[in-house]
C-alpha positions as CSV (number, residue, x, y, z in Angstrom):
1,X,0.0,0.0,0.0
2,X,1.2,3.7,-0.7
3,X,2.1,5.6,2.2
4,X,0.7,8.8,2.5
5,X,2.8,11.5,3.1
6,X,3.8,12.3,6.8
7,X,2.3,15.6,6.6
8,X,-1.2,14.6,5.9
9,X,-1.2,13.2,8.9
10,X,-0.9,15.8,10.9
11,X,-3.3,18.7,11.6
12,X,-3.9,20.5,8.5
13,X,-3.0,23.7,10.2
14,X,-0.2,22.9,12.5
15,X,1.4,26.1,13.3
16,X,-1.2,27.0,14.8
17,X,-2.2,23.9,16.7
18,X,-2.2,23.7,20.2
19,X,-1.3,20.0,20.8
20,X,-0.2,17.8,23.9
21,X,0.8,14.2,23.8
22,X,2.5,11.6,25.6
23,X,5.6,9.1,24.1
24,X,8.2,6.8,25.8
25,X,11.5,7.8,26.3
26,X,14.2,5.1,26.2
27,X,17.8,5.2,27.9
28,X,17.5,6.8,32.0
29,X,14.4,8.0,31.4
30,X,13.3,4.8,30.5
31,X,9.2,5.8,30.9
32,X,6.1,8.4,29.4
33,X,7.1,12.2,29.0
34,X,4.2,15.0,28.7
35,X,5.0,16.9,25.4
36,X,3.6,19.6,24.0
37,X,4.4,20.4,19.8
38,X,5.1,23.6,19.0
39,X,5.0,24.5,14.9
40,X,6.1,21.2,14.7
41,X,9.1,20.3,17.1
42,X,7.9,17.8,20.2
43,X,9.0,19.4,23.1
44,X,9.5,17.3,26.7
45,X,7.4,19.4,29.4
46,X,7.3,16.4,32.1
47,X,8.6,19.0,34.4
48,X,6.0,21.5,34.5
49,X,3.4,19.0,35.0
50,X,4.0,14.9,35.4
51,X,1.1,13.6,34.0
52,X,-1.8,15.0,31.1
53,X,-4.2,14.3,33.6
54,X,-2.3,16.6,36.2
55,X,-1.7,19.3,33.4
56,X,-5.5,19.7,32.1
57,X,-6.0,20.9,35.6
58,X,-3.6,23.5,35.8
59,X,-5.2,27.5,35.5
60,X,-2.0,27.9,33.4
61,X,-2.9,24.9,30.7
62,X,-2.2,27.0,27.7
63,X,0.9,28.8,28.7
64,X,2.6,25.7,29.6
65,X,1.8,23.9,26.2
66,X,2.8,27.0,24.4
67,X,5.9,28.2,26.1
68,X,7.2,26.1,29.5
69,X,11.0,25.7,28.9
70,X,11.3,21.9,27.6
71,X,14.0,19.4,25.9
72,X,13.2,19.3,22.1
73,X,12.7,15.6,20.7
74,X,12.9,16.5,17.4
75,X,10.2,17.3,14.8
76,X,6.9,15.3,15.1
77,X,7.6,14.4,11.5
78,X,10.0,12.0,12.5
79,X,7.9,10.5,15.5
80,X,5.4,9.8,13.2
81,X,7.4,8.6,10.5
82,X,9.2,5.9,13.0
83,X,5.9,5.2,14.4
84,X,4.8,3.5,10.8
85,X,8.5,2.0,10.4
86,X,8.1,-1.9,10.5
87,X,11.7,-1.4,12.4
88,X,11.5,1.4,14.5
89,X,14.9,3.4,15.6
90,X,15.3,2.7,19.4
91,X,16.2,6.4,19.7
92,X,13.2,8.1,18.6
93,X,10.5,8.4,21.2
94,X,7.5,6.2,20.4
95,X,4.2,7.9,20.6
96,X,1.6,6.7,23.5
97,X,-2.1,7.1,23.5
98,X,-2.1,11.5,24.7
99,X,-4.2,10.9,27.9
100,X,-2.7,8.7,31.0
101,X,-5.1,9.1,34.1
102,X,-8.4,9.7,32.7
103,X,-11.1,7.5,32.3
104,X,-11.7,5.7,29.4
105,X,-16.0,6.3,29.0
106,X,-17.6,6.0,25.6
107,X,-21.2,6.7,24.1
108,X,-23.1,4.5,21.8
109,X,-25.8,4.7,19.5
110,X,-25.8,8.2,19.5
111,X,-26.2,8.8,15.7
112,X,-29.5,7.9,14.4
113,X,-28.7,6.5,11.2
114,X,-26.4,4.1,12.5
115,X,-28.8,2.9,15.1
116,X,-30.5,0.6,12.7
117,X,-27.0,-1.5,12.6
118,X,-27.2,-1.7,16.6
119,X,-30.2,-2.9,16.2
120,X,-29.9,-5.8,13.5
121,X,-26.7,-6.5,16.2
122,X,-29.2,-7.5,18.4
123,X,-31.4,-9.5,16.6
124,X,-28.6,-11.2,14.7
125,X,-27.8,-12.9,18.9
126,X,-24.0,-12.4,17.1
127,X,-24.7,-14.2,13.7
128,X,-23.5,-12.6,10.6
129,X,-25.1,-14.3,8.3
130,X,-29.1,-13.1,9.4
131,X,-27.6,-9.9,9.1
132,X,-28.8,-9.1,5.0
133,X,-32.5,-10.2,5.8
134,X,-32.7,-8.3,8.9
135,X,-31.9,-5.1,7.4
136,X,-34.5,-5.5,4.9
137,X,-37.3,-6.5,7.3
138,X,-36.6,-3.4,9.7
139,X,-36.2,-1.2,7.2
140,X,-39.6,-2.1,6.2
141,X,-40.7,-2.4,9.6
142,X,-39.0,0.8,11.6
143,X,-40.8,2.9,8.7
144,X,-39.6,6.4,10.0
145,X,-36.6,8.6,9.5
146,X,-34.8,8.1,12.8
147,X,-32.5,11.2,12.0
148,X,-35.6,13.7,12.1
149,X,-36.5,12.8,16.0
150,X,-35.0,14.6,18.8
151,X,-33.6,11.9,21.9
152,X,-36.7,11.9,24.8
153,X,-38.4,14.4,23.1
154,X,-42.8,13.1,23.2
155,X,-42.3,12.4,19.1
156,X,-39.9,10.2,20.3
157,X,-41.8,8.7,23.5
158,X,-44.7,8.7,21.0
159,X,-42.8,6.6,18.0
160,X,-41.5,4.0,21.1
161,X,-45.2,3.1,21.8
162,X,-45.6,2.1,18.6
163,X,-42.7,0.2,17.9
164,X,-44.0,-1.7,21.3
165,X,-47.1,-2.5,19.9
166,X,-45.4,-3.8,16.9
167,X,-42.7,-5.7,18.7
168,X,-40.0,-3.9,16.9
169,X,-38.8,-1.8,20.8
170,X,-34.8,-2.7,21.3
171,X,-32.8,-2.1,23.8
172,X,-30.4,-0.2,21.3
173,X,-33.8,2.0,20.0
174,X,-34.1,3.0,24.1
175,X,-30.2,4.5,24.1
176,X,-31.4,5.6,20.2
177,X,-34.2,8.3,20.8
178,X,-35.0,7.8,24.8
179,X,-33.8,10.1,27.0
180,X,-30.7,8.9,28.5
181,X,-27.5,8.1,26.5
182,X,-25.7,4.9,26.2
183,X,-22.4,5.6,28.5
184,X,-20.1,2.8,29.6
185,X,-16.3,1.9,30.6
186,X,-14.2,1.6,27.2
187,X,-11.1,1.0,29.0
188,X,-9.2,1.4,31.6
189,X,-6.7,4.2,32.6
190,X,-3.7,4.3,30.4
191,X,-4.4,0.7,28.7
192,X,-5.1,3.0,25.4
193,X,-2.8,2.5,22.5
194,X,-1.6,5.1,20.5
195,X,-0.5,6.1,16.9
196,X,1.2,3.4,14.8
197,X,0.5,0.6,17.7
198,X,-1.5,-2.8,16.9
199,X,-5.1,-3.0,17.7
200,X,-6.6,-6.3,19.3
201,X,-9.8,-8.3,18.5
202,X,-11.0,-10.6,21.2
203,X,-10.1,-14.2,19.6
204,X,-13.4,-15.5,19.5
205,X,-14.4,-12.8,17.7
206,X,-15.7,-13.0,14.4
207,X,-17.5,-10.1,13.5
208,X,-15.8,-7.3,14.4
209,X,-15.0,-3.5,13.0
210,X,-13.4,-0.3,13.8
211,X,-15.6,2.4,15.0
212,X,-13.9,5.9,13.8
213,X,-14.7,8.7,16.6
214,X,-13.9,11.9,18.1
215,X,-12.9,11.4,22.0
216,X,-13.4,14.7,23.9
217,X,-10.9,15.5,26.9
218,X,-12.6,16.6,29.7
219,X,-11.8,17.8,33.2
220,X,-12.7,16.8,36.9
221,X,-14.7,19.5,36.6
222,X,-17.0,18.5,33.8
223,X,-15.0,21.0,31.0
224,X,-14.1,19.5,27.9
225,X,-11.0,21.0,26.6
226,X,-9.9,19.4,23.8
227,X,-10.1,16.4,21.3
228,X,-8.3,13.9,19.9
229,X,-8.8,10.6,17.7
230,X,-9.8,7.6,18.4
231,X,-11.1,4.0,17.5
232,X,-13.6,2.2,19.7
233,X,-12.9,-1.4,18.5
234,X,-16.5,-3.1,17.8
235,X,-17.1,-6.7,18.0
236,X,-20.4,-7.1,16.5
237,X,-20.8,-10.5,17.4
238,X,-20.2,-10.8,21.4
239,X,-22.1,-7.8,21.9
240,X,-25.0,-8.6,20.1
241,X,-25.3,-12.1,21.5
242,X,-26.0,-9.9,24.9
243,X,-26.1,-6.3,26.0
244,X,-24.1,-8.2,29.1
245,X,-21.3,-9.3,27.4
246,X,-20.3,-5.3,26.5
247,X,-17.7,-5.4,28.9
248,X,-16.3,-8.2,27.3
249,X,-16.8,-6.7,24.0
250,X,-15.6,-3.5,24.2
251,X,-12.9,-3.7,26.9
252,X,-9.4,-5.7,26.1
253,X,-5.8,-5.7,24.9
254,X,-5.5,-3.2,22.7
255,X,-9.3,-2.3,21.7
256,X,-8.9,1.1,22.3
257,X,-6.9,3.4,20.7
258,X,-6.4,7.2,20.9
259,X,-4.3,9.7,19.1
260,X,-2.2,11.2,17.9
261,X,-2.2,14.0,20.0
262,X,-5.0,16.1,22.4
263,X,-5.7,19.2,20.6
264,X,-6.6,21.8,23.1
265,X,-9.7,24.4,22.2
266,X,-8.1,27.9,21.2
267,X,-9.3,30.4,19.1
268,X,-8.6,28.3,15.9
269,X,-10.1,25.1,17.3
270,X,-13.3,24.9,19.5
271,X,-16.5,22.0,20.8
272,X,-18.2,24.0,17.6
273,X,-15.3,22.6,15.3
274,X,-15.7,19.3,17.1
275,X,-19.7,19.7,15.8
276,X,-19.4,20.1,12.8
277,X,-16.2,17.7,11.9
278,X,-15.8,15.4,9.5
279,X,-14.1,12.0,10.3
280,X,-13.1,9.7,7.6
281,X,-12.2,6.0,7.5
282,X,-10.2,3.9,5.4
283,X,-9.5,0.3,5.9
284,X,-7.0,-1.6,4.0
285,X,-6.7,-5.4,3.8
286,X,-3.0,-6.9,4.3
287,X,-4.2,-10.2,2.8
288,X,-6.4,-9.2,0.4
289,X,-6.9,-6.3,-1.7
290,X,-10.0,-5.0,0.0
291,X,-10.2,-1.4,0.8
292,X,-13.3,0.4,2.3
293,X,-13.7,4.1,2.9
294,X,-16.6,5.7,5.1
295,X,-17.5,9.0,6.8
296,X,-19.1,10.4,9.8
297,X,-20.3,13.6,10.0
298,X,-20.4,15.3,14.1
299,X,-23.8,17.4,12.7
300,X,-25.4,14.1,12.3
301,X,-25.2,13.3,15.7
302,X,-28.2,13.1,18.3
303,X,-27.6,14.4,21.1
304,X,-24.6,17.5,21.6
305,X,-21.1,16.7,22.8
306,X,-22.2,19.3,25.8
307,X,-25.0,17.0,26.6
308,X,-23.4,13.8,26.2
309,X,-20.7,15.2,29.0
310,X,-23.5,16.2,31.5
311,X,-25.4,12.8,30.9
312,X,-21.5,10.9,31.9
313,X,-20.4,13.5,34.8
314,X,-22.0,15.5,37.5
315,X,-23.8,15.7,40.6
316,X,-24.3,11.6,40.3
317,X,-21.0,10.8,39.2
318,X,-17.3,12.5,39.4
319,X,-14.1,12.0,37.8
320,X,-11.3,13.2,40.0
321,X,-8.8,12.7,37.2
322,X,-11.2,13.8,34.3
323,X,-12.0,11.6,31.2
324,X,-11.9,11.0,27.8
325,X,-15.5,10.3,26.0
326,X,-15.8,8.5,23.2
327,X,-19.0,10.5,21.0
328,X,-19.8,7.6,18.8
329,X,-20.2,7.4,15.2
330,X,-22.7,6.7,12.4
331,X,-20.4,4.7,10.5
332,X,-21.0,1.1,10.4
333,X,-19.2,-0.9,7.7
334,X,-21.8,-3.0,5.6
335,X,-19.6,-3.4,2.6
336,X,-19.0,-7.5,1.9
337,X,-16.1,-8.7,2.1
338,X,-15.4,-13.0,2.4
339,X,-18.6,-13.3,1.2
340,X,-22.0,-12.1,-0.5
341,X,-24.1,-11.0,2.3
342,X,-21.6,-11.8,5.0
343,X,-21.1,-7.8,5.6
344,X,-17.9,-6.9,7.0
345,X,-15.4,-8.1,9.6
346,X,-11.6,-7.6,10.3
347,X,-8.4,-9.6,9.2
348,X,-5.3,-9.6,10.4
349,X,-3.1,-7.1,9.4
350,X,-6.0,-4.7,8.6
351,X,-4.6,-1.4,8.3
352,X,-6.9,1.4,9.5
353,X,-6.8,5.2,9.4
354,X,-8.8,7.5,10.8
355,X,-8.5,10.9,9.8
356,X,-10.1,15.1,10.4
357,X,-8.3,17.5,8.8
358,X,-7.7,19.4,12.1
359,X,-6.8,16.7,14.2
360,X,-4.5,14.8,11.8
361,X,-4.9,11.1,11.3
362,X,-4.5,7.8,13.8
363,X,-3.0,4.8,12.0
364,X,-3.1,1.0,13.6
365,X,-3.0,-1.7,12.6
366,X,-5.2,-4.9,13.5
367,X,-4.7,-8.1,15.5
368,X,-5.2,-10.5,17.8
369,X,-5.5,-9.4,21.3
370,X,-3.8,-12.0,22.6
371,X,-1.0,-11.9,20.2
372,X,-0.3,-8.1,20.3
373,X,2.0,-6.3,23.1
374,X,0.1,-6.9,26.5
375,X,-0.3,-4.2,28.5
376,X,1.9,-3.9,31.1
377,X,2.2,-0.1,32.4
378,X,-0.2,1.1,34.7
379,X,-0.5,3.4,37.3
380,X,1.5,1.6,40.2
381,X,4.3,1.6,37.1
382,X,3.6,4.9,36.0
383,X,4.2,6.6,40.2
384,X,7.1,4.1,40.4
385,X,9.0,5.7,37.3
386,X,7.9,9.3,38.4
387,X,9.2,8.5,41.5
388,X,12.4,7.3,40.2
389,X,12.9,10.6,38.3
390,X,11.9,13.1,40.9
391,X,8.8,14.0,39.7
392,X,5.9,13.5,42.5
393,X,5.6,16.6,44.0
394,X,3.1,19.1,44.1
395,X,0.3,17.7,42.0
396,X,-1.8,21.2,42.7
397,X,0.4,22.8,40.5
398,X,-1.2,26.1,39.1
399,X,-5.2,25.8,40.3
């Protein structure tokens, strides 16, 4: 496959970019730095503030990522360029998911033209095979333009009676147009993979897909603050045998991943251009010579970003290290692939991209999850290596 070149992606307007990430440093450092790019070149601020988490707190956020003194690591050309290499140079840093801390949480179903897939999930109990018929029947069934009805609004309390009388109601319809969002655990702190790293899929999985999304970075205090990348790997076929096999589903080795970097809201970047993005897929096949491109479109969505932050956070429910959210998409790859009317599913060595023109693009590559790199690195590991290098103190920094 063609390589695209290095600076496509990367935020179309980098210069002006305000952009925090996290890599590994090798040799006495030996563990994650905090780095901010400036007009390209990576700078090392683990001093001003030990972890992102720790930073998105600080009053002085935006002075430290544009100005705290900081070792360069060279231009984020080259990060990214070693990130693809199939034999990356031990000296460059290797890039990390951005956030450490912060929660993993994730909303589904929250675009209404992809709800009809969530659905067919469902009554599929994990089969891909029913999949065809089932579209047909409730497309013909549903009858109604999903897109047109506001969450919880009485058009929308009104269409769920009738779908009861008809038998047609799903679990998937209620997190669809009811009043309260689908929100749940992706992940767990720092188990995130970042730019360039392999992907897992659960090995009984056998329906499976990438699910291309915006992830908002958000506060302890409920702000969101920024945005990055990310894909929200989706097997179709646990999860639709049982709503209560999502945790198995959605969290293991390497099914998350996030990247390439956090771009903070500025005056050239704000939630508004998270609303009205545009986030583009492209899967390529390693053993095949399949390739399938999509698109979701943030002014499709059902419910605001703004809402779907108050529906994870508040009064009922804190985050002391703030989160990353996960807005959902209304992409949900169709396309056949092994055979006619089998729809899609992953192989190994899937290469997939996700891409907005302001947030750059987040390459991985796809395997087993038991055959990838485990995670090893939590948080005990993280405090012990901040330890090591002198940099637990103060947490409070500039709030």
């Amino acid at each position: 496959m063609k390589e695209a070149p290095i600076s496509s992606l990367l935020p179309a307007d980098l210069p002006q970019a305000l952009l925090v990430g996290r890599v590994w440093r090798t040799g006495d450092i030996d563990g994650p730095a905090v780095v901010a790019v400036r007009n390209g070149e990576v700078f090392d601020i683990t001093r001003h503030a030990s972890t992102v988490s720790e930073l998105f707190e600080r009053n002085d956020l935006v002075n430290i990522v544009r100005s705290a003194p900081g070792e360069s690591l060279g231009r984020v050309e080259v990060l990214i360029e070693n990130a693809l290499s199939a034999a990356p140079a031990a000296d460059v840093p290797r890039l990390l998911a951005p956030n450490d801390l912060q929660a993993i949480k994730a909303c589904g179903v929250t675009f209404a033209v992809s709800l009809l897939e969530r659905v067919i999930e469902e009554q599929a109990g994990g089969v891909p095979a029913r999949a065809e018929q089932l579209r047909g029947e409730l497309l013909a069934s549903i009858g109604a333009d999903l897109s047109s009805i506001k969450p919880g609004s009485p058009q929308a309390e009104q269409l769920k009676k009738e779908f009861i009388s008809r038998g047609a109601w799903s679990q998937y319809m209620e997190v669809g147009i009811g009043p309260y969002a689908e929100v749940f655990s992706k992940s767990q702190p720092m188990s995130a993979v970042g730019f360039g790293a392999d992907v897992g899929l659960h090995p009984e999985s056998k329906w499976n897909n990438p699910e291309p999304e915006i992830v908002l970075a958000v506060t302890s205090q409920g702000k969101p603050i920024g945005a990055a990348l990310g894909n929200d790997v989706n097997l179709r076929d646990i999860e639709g045998r049982s709503a209560l096999l999502l945790g198995k589903a959605k969290d293991n080795n390497g099914s998350c991943s996030i990247g390439p970097f956090i771009r903070l809201f500025d005056d050239s970047y704000s939630l508004d251009s998270v609303r009205n993005a545009e986030v583009r897929l492209t899967i390529e096949g390693d053993d095949d010579d399949f390739v399938l491109d999509g698109v979701s479109l943030m002014k499709q969505i059902s419910r605001d970003p703004l809402d779907l932050v108050g529906q994870t956070c508040g009064a009922h429910h804190q985050y002391p290290d703030g989160f990353m959210l996960f807005l959902g998409t209304m992409f949900s790859p169709i396309k056949d692939r092994d055979a006619k009317g089998g729809g899609f599913t992953h192989h190994k060595g899937d290469r997939v991209t996700i891409a907005s023109p302001a947030l750059g693009a987040l390459i991985n590559h796809v395997h087993r999850s038991d055959e990838i790199a485990p995670w090893t690195f939590g948080v005990r590991a993280l405090y012990n290596n901040l330890a090591r290098r002198g940099l637990l103190g103060d947490a409070t920094g500039g709030k």
